[in-house]
Structure formats: C-alpha cells, structure tokens
HTML snippet that shows the backbone in 3Dmol.js (N, CA, C, O; Angstrom):
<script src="https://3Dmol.org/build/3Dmol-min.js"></script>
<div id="view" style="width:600px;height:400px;position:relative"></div>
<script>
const pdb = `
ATOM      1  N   UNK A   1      65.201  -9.128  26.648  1.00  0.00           N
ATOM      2  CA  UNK A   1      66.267  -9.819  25.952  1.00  0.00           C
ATOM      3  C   UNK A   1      66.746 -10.964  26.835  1.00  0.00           C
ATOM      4  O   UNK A   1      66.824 -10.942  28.063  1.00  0.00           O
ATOM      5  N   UNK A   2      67.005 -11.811  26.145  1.00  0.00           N
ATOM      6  CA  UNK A   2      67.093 -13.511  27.134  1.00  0.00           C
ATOM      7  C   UNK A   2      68.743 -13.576  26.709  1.00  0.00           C
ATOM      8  O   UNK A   2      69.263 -13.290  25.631  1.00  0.00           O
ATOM      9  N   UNK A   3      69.486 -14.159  28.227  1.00  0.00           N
ATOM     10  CA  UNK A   3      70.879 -14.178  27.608  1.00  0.00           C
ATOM     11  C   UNK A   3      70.623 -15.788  27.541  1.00  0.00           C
ATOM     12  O   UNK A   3      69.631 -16.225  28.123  1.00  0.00           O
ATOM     13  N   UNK A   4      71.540 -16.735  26.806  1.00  0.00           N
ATOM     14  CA  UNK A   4      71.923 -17.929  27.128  1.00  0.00           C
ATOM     15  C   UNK A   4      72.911 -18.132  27.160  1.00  0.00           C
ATOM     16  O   UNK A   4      73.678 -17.170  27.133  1.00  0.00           O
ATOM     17  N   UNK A   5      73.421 -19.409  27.231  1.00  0.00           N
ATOM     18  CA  UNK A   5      74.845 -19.793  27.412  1.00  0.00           C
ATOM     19  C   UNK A   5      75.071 -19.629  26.563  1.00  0.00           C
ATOM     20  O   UNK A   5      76.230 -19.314  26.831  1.00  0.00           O
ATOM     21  N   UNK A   6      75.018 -19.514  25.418  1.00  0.00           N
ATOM     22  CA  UNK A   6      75.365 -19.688  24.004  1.00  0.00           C
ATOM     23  C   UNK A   6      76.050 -18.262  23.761  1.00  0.00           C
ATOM     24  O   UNK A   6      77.022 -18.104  23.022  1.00  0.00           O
ATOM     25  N   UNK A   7      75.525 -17.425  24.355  1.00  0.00           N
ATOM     26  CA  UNK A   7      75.443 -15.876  24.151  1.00  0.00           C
ATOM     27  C   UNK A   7      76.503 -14.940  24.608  1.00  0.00           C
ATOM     28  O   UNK A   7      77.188 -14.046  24.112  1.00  0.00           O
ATOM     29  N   UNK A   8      76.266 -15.831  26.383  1.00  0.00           N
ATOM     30  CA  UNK A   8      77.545 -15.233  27.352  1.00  0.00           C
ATOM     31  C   UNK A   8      78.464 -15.993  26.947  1.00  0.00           C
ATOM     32  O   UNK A   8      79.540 -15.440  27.171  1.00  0.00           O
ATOM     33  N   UNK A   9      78.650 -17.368  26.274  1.00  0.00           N
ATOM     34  CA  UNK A   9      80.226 -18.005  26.149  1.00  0.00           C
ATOM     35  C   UNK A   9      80.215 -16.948  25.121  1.00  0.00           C
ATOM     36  O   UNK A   9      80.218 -15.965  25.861  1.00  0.00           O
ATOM     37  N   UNK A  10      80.204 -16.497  23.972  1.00  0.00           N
ATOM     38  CA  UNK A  10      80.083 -16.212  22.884  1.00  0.00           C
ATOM     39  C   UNK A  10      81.213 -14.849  23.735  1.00  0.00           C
ATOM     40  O   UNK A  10      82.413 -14.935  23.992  1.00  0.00           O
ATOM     41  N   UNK A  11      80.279 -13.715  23.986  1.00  0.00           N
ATOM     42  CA  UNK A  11      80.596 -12.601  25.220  1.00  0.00           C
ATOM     43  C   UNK A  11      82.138 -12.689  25.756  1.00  0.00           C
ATOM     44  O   UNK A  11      82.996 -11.822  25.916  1.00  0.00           O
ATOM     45  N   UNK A  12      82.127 -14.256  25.989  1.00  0.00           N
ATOM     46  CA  UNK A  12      83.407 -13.906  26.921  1.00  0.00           C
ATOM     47  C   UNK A  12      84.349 -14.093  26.147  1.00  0.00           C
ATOM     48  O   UNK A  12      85.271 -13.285  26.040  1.00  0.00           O
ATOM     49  N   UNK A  13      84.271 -15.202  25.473  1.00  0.00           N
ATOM     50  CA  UNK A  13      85.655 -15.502  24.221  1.00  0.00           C
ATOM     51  C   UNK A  13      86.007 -14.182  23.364  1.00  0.00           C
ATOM     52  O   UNK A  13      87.191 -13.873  23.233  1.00  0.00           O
ATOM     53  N   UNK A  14      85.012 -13.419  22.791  1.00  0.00           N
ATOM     54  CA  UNK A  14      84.814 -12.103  22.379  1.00  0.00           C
ATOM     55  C   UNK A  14      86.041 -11.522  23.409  1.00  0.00           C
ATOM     56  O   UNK A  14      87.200 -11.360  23.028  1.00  0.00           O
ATOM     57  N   UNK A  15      85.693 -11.321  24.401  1.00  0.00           N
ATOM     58  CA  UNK A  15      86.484 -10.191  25.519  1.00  0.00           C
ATOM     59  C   UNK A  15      87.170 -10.512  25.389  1.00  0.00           C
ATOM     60  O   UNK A  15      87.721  -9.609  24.759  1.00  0.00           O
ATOM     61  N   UNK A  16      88.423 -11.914  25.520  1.00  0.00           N
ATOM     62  CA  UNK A  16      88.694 -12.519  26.112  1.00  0.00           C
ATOM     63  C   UNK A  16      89.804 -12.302  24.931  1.00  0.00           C
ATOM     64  O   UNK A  16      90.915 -11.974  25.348  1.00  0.00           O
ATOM     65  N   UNK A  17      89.631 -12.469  23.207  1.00  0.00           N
ATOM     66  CA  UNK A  17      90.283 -12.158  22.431  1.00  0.00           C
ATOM     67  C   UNK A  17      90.707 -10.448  22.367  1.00  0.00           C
ATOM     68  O   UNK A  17      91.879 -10.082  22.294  1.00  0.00           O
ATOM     69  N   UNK A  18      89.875  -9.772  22.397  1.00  0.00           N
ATOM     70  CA  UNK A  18      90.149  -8.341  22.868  1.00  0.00           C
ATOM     71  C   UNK A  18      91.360  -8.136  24.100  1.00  0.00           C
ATOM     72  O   UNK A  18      92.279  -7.344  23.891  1.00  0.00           O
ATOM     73  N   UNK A  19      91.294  -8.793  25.195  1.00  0.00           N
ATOM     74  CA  UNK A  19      92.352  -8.895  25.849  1.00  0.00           C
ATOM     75  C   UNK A  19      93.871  -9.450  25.038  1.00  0.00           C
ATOM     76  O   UNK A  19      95.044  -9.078  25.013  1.00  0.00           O
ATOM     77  N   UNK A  20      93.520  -9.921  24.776  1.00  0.00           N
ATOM     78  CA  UNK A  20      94.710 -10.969  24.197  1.00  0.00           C
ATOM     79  C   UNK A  20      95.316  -9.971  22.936  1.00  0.00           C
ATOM     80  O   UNK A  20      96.472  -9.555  23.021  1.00  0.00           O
ATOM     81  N   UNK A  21      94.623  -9.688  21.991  1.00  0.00           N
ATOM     82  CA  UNK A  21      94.660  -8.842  21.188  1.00  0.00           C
ATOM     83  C   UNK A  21      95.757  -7.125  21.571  1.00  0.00           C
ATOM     84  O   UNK A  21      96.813  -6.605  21.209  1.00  0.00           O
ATOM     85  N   UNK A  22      94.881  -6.925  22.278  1.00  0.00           N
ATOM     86  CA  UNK A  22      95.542  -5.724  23.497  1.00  0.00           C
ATOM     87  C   UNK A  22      97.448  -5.986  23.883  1.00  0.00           C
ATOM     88  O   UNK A  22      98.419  -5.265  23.654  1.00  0.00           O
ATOM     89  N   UNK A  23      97.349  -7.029  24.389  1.00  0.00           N
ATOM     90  CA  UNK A  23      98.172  -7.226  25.615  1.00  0.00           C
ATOM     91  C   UNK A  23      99.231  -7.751  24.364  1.00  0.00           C
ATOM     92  O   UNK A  23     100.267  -8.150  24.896  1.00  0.00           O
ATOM     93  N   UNK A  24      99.300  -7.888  22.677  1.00  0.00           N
ATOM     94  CA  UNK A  24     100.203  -8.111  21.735  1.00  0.00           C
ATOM     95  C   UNK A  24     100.314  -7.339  21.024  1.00  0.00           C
ATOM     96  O   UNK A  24     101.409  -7.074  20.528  1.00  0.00           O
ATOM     97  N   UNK A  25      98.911  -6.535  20.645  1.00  0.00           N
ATOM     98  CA  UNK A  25     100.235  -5.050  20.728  1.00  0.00           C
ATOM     99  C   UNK A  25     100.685  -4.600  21.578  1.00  0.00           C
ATOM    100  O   UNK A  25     101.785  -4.213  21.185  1.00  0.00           O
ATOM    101  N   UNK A  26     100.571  -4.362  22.584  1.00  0.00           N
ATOM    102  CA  UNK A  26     101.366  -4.190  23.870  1.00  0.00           C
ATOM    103  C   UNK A  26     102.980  -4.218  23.502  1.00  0.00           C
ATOM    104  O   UNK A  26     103.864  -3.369  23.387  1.00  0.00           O
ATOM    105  N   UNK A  27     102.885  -5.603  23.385  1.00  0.00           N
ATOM    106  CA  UNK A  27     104.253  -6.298  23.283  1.00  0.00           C
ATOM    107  C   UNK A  27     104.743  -5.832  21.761  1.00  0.00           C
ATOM    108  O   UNK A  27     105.711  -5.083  21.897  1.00  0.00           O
ATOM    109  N   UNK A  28     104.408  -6.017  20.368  1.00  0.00           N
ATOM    110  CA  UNK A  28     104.968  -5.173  19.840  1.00  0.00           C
ATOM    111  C   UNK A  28     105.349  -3.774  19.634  1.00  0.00           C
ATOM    112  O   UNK A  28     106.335  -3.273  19.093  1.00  0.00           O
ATOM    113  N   UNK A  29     104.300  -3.263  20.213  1.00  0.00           N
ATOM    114  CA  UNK A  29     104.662  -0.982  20.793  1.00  0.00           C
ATOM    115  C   UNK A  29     105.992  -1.250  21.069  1.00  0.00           C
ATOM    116  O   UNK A  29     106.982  -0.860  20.450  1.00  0.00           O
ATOM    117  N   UNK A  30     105.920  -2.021  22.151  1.00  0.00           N
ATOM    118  CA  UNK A  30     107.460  -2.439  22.932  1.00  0.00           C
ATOM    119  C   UNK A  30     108.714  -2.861  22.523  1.00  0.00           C
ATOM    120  O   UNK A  30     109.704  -2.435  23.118  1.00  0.00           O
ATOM    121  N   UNK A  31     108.856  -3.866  21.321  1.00  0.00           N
ATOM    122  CA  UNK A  31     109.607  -3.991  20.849  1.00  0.00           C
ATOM    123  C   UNK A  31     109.818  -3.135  19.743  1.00  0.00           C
ATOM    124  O   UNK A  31     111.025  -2.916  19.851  1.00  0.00           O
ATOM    125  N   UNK A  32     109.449  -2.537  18.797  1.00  0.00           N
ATOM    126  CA  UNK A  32     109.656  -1.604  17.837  1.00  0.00           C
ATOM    127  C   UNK A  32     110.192  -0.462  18.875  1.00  0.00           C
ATOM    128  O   UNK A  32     111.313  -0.040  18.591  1.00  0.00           O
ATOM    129  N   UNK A  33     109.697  -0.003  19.804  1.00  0.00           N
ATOM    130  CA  UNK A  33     110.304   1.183  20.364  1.00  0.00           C
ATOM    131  C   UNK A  33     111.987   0.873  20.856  1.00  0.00           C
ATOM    132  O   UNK A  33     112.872   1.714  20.696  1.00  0.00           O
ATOM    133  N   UNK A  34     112.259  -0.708  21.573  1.00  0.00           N
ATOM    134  CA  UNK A  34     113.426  -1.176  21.575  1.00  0.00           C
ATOM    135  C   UNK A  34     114.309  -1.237  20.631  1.00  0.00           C
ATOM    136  O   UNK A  34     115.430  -0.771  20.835  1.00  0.00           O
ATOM    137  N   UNK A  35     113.996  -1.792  19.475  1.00  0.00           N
ATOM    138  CA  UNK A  35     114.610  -2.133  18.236  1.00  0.00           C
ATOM    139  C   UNK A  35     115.044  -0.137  17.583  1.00  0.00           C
ATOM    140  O   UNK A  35     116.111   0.058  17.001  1.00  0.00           O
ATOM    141  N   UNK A  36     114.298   0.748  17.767  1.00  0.00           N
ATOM    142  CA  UNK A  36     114.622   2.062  17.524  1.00  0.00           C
ATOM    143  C   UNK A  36     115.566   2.802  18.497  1.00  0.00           C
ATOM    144  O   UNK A  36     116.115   3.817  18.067  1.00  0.00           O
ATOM    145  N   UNK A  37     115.751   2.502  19.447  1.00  0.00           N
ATOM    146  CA  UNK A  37     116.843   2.559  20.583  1.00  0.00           C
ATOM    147  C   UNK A  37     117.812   2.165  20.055  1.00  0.00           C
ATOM    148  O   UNK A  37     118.855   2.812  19.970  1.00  0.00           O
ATOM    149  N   UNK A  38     117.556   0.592  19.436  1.00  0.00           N
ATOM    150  CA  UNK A  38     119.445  -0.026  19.303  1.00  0.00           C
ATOM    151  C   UNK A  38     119.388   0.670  17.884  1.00  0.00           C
ATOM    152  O   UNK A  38     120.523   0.505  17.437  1.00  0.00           O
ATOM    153  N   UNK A  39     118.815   1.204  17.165  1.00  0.00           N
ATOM    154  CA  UNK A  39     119.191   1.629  15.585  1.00  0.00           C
ATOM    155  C   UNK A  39     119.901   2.868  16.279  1.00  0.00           C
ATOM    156  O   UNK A  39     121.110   3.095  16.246  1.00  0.00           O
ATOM    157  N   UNK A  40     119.145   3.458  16.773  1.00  0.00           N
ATOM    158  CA  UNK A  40     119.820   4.776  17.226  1.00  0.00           C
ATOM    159  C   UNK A  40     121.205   4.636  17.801  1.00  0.00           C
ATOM    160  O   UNK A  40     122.115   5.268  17.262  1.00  0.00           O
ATOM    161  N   UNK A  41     121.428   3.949  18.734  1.00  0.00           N
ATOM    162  CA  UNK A  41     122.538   3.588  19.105  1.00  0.00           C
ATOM    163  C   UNK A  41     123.445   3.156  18.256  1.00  0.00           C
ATOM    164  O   UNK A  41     124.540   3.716  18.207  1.00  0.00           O
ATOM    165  N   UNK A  42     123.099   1.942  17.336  1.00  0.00           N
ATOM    166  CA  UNK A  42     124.145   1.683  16.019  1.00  0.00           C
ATOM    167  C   UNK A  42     124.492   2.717  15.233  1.00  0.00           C
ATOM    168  O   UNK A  42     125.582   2.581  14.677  1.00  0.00           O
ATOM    169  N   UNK A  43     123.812   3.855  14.985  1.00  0.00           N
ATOM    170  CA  UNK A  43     123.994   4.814  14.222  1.00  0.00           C
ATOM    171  C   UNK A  43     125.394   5.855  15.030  1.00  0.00           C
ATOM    172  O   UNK A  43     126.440   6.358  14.621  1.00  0.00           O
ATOM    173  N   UNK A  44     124.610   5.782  16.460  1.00  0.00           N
ATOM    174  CA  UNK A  44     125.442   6.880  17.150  1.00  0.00           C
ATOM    175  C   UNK A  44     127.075   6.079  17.299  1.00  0.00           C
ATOM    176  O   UNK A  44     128.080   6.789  17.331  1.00  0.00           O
ATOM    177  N   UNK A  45     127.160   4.818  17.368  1.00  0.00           N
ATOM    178  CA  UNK A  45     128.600   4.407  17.350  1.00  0.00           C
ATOM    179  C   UNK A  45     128.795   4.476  16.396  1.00  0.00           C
ATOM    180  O   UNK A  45     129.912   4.976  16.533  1.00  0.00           O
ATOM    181  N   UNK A  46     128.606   4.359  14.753  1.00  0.00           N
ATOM    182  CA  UNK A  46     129.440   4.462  14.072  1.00  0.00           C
ATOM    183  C   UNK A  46     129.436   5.696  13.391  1.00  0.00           C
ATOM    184  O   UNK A  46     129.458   5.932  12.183  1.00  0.00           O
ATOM    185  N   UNK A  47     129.398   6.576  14.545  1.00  0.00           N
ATOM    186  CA  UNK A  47     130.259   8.102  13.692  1.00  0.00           C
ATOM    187  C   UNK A  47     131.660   8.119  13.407  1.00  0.00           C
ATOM    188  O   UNK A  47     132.545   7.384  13.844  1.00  0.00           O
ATOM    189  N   UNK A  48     131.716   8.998  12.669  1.00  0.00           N
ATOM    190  CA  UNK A  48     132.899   9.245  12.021  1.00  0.00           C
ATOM    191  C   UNK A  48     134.149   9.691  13.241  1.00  0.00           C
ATOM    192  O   UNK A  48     133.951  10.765  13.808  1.00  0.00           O
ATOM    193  N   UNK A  49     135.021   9.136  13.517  1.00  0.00           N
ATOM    194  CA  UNK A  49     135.908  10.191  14.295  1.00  0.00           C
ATOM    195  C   UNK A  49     136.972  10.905  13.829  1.00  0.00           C
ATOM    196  O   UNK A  49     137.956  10.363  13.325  1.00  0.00           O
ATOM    197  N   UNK A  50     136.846  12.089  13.962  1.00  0.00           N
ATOM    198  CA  UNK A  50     137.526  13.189  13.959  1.00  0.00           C
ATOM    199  C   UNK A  50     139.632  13.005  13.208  1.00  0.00           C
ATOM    200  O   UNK A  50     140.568  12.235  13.421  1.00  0.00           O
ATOM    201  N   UNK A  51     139.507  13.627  12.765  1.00  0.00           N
ATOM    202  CA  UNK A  51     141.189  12.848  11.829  1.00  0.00           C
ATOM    203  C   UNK A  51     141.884  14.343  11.988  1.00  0.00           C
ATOM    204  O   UNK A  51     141.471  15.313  11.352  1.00  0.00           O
ATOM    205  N   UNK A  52     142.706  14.391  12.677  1.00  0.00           N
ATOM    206  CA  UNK A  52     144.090  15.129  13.237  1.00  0.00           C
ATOM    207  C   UNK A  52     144.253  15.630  11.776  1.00  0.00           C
ATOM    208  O   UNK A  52     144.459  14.779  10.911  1.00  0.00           O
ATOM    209  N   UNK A  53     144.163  17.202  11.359  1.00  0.00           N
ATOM    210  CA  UNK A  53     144.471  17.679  10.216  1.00  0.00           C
ATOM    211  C   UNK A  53     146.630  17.106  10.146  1.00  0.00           C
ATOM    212  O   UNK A  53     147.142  16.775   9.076  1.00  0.00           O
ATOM    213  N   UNK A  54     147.098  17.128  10.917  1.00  0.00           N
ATOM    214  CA  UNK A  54     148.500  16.805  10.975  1.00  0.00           C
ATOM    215  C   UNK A  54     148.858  15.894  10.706  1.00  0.00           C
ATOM    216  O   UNK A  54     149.983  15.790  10.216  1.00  0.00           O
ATOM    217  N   UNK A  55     147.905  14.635  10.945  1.00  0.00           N
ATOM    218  CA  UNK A  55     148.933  13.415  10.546  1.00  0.00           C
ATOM    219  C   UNK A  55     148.615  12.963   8.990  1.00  0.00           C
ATOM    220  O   UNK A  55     147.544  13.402   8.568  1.00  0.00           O
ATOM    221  N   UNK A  56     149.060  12.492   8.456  1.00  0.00           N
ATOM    222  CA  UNK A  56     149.523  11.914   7.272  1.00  0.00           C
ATOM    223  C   UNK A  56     148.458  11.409   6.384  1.00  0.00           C
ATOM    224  O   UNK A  56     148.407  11.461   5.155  1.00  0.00           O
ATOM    225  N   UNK A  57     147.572  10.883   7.272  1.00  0.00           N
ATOM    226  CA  UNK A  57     145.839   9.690   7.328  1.00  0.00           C
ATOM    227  C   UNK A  57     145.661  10.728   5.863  1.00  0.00           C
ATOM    228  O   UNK A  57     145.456  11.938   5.951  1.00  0.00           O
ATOM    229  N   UNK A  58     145.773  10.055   4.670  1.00  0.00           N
ATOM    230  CA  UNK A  58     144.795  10.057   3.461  1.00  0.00           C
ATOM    231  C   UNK A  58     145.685  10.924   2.458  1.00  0.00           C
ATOM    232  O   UNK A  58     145.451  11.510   1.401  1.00  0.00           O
ATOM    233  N   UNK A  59     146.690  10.764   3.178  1.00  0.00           N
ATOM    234  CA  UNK A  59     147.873  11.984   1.880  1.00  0.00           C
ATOM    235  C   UNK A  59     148.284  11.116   0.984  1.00  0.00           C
ATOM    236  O   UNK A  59     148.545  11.643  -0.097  1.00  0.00           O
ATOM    237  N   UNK A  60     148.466   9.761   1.043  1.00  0.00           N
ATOM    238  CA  UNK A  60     148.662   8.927   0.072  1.00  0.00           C
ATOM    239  C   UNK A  60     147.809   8.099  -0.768  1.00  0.00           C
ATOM    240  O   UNK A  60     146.685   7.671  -0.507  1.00  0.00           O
ATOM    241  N   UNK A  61     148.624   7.913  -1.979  1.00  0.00           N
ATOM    242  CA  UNK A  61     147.234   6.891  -2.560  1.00  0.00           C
ATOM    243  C   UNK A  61     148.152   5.423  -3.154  1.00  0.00           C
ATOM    244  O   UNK A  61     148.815   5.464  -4.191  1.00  0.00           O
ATOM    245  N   UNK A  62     148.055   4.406  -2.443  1.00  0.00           N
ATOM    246  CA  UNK A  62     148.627   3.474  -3.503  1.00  0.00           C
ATOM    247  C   UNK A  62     148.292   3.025  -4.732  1.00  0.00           C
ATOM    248  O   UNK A  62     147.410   2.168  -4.675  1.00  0.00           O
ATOM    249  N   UNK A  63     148.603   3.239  -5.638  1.00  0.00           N
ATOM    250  CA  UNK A  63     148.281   3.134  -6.997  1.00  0.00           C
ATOM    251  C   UNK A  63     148.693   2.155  -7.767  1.00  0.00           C
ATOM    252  O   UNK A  63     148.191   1.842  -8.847  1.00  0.00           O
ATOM    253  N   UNK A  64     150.161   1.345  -6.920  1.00  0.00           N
ATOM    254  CA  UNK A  64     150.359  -0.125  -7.595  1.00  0.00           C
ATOM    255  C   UNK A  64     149.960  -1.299  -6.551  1.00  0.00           C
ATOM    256  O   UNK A  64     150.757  -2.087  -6.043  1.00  0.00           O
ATOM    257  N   UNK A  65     148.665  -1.256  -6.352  1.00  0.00           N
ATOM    258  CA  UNK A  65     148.504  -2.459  -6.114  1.00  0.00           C
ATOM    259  C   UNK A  65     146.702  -3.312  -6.515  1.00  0.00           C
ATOM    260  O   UNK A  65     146.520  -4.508  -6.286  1.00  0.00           O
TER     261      UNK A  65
END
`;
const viewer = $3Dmol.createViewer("view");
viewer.addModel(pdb, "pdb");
viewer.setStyle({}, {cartoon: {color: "spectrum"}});
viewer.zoomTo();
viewer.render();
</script>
C-alpha cells in the first residue's frame, strides 16, 4: 500500500477534526453539567419558607379591592 501526500494530508485533517470534535463536546458535557448546578440551585432558593402557624399571614382576604 503506497501512502501519498494526498492520503496523509487527508489522515491528518481527519484526526485533526476528531480532536476538535472531542475537545467540544468536552466543552458542552461541561456546560450542561454547570447550567444543572445553577437550576438546582435556583430551585433550592426558592423554597417555600416556613409561616409561623401564629401570626396572622393568610387569615385575611381583601375582597374590596
């Protein structure tokens, strides 16, 4: 089997996209796993907090306005 230039440029651009290819998913794995961190986090701040059975919070309803 005879290589030529034709063959090995061919070869390397080949690899060369395989690298490149690689190294962007890379980078998106990475960001989707980030972006699921801050969801998680947005989720975890806006829990509900806790309402003192004693105070007043929701005994009323205004009805004229």
């Amino acid at each position: 089997m005879e290589i030529t230039a034709a063959s090995a440029s061919a070869y390397q651009q080949a690899s060369l996209q395989n690298d490149v290819a690689l190294v962007v998913a890379g980078k998106a794995k990475d960001n989707l796993e980030l972006q699921g961190a801050m969801a998680l986090q947005l989720l975890e701040s806006a829990a509900l907090a806790a309402v003192d059975p004693a105070s007043s919070l929701g005994q009323s309803i205004d009805i004229l306005a």
